[in-house]
MDTraj code that builds the backbone (N, CA, C; nanometers):
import mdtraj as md
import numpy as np

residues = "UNK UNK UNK UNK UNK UNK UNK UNK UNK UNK UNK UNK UNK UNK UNK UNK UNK UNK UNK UNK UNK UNK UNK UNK UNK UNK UNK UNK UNK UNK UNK UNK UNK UNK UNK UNK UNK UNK UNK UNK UNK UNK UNK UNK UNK UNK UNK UNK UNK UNK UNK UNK UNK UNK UNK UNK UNK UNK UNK UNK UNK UNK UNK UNK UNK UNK UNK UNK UNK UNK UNK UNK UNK UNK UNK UNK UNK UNK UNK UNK UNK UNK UNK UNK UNK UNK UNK UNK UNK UNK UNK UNK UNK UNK UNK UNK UNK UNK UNK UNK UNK UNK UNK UNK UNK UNK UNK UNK UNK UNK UNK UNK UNK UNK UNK UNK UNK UNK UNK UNK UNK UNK UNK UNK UNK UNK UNK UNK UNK UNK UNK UNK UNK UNK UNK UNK UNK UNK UNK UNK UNK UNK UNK UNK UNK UNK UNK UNK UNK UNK UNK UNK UNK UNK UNK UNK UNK UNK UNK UNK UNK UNK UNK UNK UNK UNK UNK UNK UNK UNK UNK UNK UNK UNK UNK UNK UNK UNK UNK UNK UNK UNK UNK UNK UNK UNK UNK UNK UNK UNK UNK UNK UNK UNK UNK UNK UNK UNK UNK UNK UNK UNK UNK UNK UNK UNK UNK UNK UNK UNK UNK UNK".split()
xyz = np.array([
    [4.6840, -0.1107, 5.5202],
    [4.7613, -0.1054, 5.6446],
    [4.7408, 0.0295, 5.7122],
    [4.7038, 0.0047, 5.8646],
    [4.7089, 0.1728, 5.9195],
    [4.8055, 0.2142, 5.9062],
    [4.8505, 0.3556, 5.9401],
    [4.9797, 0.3912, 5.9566],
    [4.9051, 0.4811, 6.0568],
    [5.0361, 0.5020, 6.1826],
    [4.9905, 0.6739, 6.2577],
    [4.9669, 0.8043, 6.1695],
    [4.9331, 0.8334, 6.2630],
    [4.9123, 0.9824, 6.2053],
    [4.9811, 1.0892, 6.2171],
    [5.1228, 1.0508, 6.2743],
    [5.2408, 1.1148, 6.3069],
    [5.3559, 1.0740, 6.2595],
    [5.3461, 0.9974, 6.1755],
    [5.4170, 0.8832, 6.0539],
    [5.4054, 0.9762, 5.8851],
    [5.3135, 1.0203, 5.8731],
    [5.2725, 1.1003, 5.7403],
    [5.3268, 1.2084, 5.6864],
    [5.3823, 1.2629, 5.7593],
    [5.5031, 1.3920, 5.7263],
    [5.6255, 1.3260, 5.7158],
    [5.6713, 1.2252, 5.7673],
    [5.7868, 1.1416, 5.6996],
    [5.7648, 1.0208, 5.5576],
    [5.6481, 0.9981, 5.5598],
    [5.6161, 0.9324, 5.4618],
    [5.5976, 1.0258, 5.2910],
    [5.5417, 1.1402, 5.3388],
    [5.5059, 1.2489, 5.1878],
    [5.6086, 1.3136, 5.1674],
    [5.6919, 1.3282, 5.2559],
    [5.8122, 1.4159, 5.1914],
    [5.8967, 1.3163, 5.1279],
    [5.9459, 1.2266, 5.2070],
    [6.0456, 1.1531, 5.0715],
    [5.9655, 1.1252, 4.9271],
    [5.8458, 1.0731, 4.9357],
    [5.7270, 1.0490, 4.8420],
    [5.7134, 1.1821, 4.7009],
    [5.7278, 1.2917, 4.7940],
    [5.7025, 1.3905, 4.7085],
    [5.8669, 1.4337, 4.6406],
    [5.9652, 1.4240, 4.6841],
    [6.0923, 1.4168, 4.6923],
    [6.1304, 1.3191, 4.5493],
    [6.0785, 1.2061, 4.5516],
    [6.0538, 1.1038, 4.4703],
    [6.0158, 1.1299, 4.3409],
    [5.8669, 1.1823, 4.3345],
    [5.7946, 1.2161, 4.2124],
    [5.9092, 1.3693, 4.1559],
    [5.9597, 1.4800, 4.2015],
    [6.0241, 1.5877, 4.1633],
    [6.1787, 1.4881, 4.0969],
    [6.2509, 1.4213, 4.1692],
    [6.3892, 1.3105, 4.1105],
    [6.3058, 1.2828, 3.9692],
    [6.1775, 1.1813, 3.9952],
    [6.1792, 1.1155, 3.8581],
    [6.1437, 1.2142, 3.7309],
    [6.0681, 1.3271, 3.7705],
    [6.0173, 1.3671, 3.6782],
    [6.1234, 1.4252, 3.5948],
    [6.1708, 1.5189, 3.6998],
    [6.3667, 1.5825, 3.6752],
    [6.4625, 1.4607, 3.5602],
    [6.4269, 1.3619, 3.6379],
    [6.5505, 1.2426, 3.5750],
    [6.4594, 1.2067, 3.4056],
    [6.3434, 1.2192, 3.3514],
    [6.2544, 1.1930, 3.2767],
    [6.2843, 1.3200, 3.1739],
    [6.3120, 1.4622, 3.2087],
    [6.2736, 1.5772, 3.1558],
    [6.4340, 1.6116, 3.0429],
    [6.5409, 1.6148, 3.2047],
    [6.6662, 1.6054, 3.1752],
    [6.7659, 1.4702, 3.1154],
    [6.7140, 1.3868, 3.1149],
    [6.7546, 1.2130, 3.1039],
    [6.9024, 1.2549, 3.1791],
    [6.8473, 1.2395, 3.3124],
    [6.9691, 1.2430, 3.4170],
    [6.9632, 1.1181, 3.4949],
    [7.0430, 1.0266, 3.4468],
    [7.0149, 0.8817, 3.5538],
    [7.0255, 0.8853, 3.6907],
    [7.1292, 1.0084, 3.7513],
    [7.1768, 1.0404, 3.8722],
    [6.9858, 1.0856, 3.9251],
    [6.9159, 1.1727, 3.8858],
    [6.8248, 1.2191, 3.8902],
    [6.6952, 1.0235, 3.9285],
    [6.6935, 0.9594, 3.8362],
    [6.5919, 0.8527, 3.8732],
    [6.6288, 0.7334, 4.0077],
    [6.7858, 0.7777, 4.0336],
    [6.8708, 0.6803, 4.1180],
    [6.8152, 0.7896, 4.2411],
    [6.8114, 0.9206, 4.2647],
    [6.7850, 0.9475, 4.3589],
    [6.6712, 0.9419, 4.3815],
    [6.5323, 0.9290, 4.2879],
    [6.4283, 0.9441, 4.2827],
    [6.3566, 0.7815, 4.3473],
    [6.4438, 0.6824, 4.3084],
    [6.4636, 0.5461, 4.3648],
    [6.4711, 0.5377, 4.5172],
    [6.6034, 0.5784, 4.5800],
    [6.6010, 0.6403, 4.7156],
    [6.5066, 0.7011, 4.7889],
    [6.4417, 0.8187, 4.7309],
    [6.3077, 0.8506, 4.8195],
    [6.2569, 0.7857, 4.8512],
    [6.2026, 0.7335, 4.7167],
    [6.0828, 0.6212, 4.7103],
    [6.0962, 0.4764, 4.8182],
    [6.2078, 0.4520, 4.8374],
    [6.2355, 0.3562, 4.9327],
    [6.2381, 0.3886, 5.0808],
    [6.2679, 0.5065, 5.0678],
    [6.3095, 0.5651, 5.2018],
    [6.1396, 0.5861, 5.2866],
    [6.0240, 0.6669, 5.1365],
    [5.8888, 0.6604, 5.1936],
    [5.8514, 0.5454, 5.2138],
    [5.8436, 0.4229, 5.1623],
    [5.8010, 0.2981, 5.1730],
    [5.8974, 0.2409, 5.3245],
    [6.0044, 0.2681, 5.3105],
    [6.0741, 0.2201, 5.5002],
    [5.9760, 0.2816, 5.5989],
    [5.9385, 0.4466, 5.5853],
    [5.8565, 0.5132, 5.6849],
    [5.7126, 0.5134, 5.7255],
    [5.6707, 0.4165, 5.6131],
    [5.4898, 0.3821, 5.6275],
    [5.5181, 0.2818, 5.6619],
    [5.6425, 0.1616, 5.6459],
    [5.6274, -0.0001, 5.7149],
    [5.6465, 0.0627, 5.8681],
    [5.7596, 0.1670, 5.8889],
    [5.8077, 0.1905, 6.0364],
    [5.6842, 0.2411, 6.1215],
    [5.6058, 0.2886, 6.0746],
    [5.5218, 0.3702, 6.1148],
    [5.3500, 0.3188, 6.1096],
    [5.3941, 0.1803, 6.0672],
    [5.2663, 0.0900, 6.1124],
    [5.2159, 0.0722, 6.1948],
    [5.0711, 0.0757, 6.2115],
    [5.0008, 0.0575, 6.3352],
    [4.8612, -0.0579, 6.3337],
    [4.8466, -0.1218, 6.3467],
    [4.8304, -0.2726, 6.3169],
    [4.6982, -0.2725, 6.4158],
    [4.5905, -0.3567, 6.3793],
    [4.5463, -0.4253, 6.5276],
    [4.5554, -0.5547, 6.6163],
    [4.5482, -0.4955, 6.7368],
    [4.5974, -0.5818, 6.8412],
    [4.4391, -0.6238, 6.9041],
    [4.4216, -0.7558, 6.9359],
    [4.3171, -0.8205, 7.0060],
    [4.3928, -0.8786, 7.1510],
    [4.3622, -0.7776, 7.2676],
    [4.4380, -0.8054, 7.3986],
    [4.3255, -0.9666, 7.4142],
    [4.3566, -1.0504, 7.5130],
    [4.3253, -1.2161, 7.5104],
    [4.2343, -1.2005, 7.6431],
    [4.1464, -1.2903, 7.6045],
    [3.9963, -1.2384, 7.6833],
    [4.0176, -1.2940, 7.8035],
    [4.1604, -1.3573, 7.8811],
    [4.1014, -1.3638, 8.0121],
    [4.1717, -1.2109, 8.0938],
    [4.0822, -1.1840, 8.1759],
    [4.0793, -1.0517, 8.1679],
    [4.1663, -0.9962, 8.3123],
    [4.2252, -1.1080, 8.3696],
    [4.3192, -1.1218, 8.4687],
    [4.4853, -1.1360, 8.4238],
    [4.4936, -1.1396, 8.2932],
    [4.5872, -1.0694, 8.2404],
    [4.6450, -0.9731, 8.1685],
    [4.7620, -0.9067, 8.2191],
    [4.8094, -0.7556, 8.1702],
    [4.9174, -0.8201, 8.0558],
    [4.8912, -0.7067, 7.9557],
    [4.9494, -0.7449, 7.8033],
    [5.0621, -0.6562, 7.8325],
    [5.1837, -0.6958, 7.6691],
    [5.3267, -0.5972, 7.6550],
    [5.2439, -0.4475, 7.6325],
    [5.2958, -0.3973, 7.6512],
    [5.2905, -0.2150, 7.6328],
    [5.3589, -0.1872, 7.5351],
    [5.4229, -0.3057, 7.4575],
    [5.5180, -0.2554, 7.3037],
    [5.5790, -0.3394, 7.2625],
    [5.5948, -0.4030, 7.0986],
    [5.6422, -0.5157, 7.0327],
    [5.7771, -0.4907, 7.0962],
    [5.8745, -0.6091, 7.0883],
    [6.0442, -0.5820, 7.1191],
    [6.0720, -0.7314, 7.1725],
    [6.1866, -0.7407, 7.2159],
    [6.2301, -0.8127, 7.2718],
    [6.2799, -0.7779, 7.4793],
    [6.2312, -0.8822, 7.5168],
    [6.2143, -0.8699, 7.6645],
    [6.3526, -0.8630, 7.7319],
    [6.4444, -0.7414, 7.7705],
    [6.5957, -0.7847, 7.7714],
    [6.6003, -0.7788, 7.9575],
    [6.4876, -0.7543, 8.0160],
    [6.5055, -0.7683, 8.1543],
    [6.3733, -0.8310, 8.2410],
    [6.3826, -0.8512, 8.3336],
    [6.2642, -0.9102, 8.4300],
    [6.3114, -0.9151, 8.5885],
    [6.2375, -0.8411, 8.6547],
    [6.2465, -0.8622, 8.7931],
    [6.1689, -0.7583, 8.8621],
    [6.2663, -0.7938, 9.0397],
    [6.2048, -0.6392, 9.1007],
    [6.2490, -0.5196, 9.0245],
    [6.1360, -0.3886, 9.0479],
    [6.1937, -0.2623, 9.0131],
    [6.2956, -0.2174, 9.1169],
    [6.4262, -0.1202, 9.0546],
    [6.4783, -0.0784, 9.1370],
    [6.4281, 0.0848, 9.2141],
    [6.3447, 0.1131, 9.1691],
    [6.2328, 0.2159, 9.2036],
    [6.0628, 0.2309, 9.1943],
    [6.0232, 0.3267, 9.2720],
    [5.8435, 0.3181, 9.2316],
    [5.8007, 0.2410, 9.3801],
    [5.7182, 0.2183, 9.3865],
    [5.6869, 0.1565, 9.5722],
    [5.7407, 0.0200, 9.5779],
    [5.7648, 0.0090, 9.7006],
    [5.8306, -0.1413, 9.7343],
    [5.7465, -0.2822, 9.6795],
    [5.7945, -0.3925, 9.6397],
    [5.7415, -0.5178, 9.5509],
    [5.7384, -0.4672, 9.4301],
    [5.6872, -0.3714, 9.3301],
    [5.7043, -0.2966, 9.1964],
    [5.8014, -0.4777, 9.1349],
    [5.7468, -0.4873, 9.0453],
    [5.8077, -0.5492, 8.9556],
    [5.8663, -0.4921, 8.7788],
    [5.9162, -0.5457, 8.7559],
    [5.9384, -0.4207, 8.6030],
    [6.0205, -0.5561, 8.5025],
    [5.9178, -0.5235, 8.4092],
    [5.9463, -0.5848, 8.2560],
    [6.0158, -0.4492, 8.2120],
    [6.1359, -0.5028, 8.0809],
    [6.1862, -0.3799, 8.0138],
    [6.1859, -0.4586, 7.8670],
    [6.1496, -0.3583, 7.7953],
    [6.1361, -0.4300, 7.6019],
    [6.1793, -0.3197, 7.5394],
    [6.2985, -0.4234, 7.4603],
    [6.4109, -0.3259, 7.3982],
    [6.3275, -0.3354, 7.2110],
    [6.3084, -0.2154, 7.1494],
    [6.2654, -0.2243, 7.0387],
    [6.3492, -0.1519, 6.9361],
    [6.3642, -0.2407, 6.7941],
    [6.4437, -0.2173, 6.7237],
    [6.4182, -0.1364, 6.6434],
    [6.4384, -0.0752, 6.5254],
    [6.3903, 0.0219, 6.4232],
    [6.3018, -0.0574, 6.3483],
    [6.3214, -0.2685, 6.3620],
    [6.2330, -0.3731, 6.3036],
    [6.0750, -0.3362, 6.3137],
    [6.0911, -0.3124, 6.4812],
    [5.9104, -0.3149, 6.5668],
    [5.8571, -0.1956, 6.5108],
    [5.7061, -0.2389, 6.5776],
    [5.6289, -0.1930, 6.5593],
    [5.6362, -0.1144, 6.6834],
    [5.6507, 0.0470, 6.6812],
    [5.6620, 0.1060, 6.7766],
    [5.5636, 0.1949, 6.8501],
    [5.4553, 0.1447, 6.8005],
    [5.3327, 0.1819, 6.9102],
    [5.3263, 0.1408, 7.0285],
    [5.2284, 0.2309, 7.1430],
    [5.2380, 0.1956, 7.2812],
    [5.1411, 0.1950, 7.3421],
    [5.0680, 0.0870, 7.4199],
    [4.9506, 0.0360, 7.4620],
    [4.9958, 0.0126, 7.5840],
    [4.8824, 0.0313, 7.6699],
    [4.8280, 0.0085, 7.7758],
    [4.8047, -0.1415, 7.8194],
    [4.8934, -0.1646, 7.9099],
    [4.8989, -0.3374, 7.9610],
    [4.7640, -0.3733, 8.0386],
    [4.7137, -0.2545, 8.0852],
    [4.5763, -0.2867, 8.1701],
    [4.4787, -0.1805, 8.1438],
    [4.3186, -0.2160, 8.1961],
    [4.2344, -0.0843, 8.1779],
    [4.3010, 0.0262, 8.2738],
    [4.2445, 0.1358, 8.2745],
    [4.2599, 0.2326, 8.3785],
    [4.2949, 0.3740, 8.3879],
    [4.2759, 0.4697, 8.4772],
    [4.2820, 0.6018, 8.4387],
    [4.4284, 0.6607, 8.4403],
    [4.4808, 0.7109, 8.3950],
    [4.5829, 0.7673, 8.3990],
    [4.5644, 0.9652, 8.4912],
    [4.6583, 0.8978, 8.6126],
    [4.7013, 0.9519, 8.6949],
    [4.8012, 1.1143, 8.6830],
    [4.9107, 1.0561, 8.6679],
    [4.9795, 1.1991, 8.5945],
    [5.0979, 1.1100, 8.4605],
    [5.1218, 1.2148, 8.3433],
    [5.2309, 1.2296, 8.2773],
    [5.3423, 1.2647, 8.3257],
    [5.5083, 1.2131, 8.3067],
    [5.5667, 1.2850, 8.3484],
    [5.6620, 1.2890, 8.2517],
    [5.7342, 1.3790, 8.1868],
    [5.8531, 1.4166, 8.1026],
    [5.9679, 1.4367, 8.1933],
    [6.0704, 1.3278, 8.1512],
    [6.2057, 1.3903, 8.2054],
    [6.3120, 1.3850, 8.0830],
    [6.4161, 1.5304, 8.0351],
    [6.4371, 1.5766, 7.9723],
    [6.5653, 1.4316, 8.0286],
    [6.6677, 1.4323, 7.8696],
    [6.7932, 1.3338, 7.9242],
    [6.8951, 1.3135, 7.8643],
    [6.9491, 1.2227, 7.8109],
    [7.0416, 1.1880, 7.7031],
    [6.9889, 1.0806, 7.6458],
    [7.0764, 1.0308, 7.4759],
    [7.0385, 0.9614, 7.3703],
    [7.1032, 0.8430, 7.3960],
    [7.1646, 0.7544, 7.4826],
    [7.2163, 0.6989, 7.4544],
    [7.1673, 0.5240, 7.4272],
    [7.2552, 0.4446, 7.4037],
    [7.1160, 0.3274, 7.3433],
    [7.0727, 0.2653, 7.4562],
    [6.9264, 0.2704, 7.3851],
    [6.8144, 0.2233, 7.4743],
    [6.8523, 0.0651, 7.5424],
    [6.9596, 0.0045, 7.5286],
    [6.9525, -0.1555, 7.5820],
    [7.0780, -0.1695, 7.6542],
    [7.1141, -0.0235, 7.7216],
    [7.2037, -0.0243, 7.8349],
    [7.1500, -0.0364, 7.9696],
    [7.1686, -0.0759, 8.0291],
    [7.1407, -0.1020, 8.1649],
    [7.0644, 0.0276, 8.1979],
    [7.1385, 0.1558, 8.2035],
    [7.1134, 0.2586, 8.2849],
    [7.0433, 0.3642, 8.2155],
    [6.9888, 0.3383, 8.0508],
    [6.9525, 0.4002, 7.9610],
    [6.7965, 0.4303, 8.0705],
    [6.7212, 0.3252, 8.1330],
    [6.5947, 0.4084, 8.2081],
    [6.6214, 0.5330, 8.2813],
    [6.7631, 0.5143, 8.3637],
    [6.7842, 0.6682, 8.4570],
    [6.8691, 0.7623, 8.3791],
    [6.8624, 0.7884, 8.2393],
    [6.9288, 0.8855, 8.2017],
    [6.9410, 0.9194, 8.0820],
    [6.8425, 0.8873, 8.0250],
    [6.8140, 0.8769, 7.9031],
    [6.6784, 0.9701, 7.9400],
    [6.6285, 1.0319, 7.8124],
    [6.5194, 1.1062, 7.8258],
    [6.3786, 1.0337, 7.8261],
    [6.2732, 1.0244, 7.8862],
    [6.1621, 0.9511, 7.9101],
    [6.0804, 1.0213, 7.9139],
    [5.9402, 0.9488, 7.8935],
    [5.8355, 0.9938, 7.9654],
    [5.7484, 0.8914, 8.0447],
    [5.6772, 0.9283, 8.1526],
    [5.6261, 0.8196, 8.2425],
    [5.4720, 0.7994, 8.2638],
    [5.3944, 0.7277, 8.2367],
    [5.2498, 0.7391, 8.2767],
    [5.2133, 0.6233, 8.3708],
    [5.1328, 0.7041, 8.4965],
    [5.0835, 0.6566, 8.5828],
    [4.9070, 0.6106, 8.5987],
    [4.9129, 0.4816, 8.5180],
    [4.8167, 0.4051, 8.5275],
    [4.7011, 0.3687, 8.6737],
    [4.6049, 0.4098, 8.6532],
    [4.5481, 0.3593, 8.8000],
    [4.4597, 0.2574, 8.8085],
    [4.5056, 0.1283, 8.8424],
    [4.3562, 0.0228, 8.8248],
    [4.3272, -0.0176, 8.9103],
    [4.1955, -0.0947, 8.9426],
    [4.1354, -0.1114, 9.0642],
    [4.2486, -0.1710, 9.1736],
    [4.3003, -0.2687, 9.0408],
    [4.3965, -0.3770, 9.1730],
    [4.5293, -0.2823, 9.1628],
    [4.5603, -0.2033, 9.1561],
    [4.7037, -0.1391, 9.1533],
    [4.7488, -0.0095, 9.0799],
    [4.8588, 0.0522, 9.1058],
    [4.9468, 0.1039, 8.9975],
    [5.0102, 0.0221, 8.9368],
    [4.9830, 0.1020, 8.7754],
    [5.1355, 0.0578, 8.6949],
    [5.2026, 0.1470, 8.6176],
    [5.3304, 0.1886, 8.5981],
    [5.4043, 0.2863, 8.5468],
    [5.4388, 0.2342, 8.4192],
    [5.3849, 0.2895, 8.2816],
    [5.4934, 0.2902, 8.1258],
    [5.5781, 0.3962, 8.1077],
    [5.6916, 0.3392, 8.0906],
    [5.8218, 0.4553, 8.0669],
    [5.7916, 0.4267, 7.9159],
    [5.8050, 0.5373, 7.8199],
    [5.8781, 0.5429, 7.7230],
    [6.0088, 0.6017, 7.6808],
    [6.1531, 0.5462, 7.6595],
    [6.2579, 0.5928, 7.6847],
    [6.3225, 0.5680, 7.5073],
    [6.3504, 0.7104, 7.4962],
    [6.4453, 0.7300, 7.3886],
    [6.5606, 0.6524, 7.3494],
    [6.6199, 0.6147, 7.2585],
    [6.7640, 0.5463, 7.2251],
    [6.8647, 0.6659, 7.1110],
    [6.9578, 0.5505, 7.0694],
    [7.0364, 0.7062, 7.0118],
    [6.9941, 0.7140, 6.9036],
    [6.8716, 0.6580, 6.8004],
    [6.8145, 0.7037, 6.7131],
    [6.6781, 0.7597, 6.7256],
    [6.6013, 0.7186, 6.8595],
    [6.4765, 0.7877, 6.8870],
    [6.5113, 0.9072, 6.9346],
    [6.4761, 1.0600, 6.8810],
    [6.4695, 1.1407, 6.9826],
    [6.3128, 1.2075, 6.9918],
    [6.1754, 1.1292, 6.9404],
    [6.1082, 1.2050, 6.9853],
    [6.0350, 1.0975, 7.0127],
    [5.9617, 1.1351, 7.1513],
    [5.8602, 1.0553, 7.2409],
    [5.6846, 1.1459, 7.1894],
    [5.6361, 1.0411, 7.1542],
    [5.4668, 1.1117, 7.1426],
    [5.4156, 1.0367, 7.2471],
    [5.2814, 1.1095, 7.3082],
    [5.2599, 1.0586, 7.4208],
    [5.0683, 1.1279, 7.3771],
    [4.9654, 1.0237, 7.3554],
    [4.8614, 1.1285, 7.3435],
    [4.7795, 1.1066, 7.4233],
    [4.8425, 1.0458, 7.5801],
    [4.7444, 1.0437, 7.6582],
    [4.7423, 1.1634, 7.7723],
    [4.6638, 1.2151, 7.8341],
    [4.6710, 1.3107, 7.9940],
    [4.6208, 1.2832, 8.0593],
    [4.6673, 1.3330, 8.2069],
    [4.5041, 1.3287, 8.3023],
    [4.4379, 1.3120, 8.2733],
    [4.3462, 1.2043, 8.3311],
    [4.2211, 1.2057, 8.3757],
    [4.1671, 1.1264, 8.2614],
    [4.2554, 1.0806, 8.1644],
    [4.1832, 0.9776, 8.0553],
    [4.2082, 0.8245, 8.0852],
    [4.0716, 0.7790, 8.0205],
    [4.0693, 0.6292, 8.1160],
    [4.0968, 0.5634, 7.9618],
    [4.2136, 0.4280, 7.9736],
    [4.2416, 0.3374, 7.9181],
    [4.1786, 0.2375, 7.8694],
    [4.1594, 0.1614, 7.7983],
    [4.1103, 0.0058, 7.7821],
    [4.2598, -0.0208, 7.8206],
    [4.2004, -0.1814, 7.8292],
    [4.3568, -0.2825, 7.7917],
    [4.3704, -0.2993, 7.6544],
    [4.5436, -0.2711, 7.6330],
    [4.6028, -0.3160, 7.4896],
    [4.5499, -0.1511, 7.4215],
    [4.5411, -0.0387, 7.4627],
    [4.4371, 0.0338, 7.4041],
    [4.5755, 0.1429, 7.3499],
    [4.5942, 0.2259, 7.2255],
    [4.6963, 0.2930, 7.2070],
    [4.7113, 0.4155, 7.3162],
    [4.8418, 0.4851, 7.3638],
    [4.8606, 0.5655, 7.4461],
    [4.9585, 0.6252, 7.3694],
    [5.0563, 0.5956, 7.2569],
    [5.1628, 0.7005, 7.2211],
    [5.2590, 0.6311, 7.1441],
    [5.3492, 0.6815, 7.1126],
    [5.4765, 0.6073, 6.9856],
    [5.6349, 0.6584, 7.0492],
    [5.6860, 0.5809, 7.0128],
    [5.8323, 0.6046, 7.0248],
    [5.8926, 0.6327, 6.8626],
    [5.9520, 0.7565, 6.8156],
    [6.0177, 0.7541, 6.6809],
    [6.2098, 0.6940, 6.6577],
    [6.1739, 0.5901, 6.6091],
    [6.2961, 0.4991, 6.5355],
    [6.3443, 0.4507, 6.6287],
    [6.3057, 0.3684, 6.7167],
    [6.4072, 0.2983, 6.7939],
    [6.4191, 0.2848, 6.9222],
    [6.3528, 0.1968, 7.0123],
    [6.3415, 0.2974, 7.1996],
    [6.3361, 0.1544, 7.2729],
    [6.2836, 0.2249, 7.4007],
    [6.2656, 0.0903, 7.5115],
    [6.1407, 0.1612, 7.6006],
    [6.0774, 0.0648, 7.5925],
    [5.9437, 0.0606, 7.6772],
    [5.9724, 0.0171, 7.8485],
    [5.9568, 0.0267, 7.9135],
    [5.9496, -0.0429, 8.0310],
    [5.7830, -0.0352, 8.1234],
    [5.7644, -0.1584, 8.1638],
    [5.6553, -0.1542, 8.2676],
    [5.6841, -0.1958, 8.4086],
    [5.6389, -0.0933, 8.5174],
    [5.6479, -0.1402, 8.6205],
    [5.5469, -0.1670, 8.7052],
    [5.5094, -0.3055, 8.7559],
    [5.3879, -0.3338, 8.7805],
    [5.3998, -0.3645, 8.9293],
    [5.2247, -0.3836, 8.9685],
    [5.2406, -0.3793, 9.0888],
    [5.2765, -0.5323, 9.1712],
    [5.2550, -0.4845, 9.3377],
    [5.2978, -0.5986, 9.4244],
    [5.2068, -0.7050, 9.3812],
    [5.2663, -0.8402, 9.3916],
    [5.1814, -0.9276, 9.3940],
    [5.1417, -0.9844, 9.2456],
    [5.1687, -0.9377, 9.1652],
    [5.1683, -1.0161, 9.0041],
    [5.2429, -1.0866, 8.9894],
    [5.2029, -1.1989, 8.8886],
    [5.3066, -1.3020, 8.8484],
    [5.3279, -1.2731, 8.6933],
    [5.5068, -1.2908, 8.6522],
    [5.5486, -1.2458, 8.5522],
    [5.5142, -1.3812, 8.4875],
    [5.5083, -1.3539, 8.3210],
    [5.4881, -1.4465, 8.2405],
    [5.6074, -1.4455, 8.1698],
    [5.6868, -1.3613, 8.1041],
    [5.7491, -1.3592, 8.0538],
    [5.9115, -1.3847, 8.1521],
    [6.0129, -1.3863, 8.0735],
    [6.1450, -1.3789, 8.0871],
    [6.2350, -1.3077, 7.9854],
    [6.3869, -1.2958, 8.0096],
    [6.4865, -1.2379, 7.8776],
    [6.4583, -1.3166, 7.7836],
    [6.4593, -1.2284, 7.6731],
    [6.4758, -1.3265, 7.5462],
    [6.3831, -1.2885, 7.5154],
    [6.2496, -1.3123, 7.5996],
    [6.1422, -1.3689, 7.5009],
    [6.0759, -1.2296, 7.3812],
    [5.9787, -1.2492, 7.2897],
    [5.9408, -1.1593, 7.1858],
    [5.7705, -1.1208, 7.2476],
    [5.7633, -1.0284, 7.2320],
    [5.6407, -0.9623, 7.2192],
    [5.5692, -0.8855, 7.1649],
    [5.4657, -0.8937, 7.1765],
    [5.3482, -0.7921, 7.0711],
    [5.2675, -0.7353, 7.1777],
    [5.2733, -0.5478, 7.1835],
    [5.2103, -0.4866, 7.2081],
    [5.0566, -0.4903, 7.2213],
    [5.0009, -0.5271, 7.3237],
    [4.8555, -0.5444, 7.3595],
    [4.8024, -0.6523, 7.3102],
    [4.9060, -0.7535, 7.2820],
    [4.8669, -0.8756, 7.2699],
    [4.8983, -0.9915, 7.3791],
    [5.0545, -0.9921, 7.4254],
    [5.1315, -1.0964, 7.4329],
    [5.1013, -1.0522, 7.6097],
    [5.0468, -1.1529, 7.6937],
    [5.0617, -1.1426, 7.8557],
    [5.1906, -1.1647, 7.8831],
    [5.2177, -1.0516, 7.9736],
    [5.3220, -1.0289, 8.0249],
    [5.3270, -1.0599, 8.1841],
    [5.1966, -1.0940, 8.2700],
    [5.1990, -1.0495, 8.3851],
    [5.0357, -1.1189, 8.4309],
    [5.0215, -1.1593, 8.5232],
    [4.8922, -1.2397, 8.5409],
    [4.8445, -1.1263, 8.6584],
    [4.7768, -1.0914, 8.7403],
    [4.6782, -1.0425, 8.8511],
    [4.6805, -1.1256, 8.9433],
    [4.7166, -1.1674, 9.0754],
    [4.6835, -1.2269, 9.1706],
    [4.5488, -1.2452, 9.2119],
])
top = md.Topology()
chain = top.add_chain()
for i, resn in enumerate(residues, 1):
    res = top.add_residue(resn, chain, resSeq=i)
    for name in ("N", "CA", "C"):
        top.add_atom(name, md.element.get_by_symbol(name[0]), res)
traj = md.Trajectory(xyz[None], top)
């Protein structure tokens, strides 16, 4: 299984945390000592499943834009910001998902933007305007499209490893959300949504959005 590469400092420390409990609980015959040594060990094995990174095969007709992140779809419509027609999918992801973040279409990325915010949970209405984010501005032939990645009250760190001037595939990785967040895409005029609330998705797999 992949794991990120920003996943591995949470994975070796409980791990190593683990091997010092058992050896301790082995040396001293301290049961308290193998019970905590148990705990690590579970805790590293939660942080390499959380921190999975899987491959995704985006679907070859090539007039459709994929999710930007596994979750569940808790909104659909116009955007209430970004240029006029903007449409915007929002995918609420649990500590369950897989919290990698892909690119719904090819294309160059325009600017990054960081806005500093609050924690609060990601599947409030207003968690996009005030919650801490970051924003990338996608440029493709037929349009803009904006990925927010937005913090919840257990995510507080956003990785982001794309910048200026780097060009995308579709479905292609761009960054991670840690423990827990909401993705949003806002796409351009003139697309037709595929999805609705409710529905489940997989990051650079699942069409979200067709091309006119």
């Amino acid at each position: 299984m992949r794991i990120a590469r920003e996943g591995w400092i949470f994975i070796l420390i409980p791990l190593g945390a683990a091997a010092l409990f058992a050896a301790a609980g082995a040396s001293f015959e301290a049961p308290a000592m193998r019970w905590l040594g148990g705990a690590s060990l579970l805790l590293s094995g939660f942080c390499a499943w959380f921190f999975r990174d899987p491959r995704r095969a985006p679907p070859a007709q090539e007039d459709l834009l994929v999710a930007p992140a596994d979750g569940r779809v808790t909104a659909v419509g116009p955007a209430e910001e970004g240029a006029p027609g903007m449409r915007q999918v929002v995918i609420f992801l649990s500590v369950f998902d897989v919290h990698i973040n892909r690119s719904p279409a090819a294309g160059a990325v325009r600017e990054v933007r960081y806005r500093p915010g609050r924690f609060r949970a990601a599947f409030r209405p207003d968690a996009g305007e005030t919650n801490e984010c970051n924003e990338l501005e996608i440029v493709t032939p037929r349009g803009t499209i904006l990925v927010r990645q937005i913090v919840g009250v257990l995510a507080r760190r956003i990785v982001c490893r794309s910048r200026p001037g780097d060009e995308l595939a579709r479905g292609e990785r761009f960054g991670l959300i840690r423990f827990g967040s909401r993705t949003d895409a806002l796409l351009p005029p003139g697309v037709t949504l595929l999805v609705r609330p409710g529905d489940r998705v997989r990051g650079g797999e699942t069409p979200i959005a067709r091309w006119s």
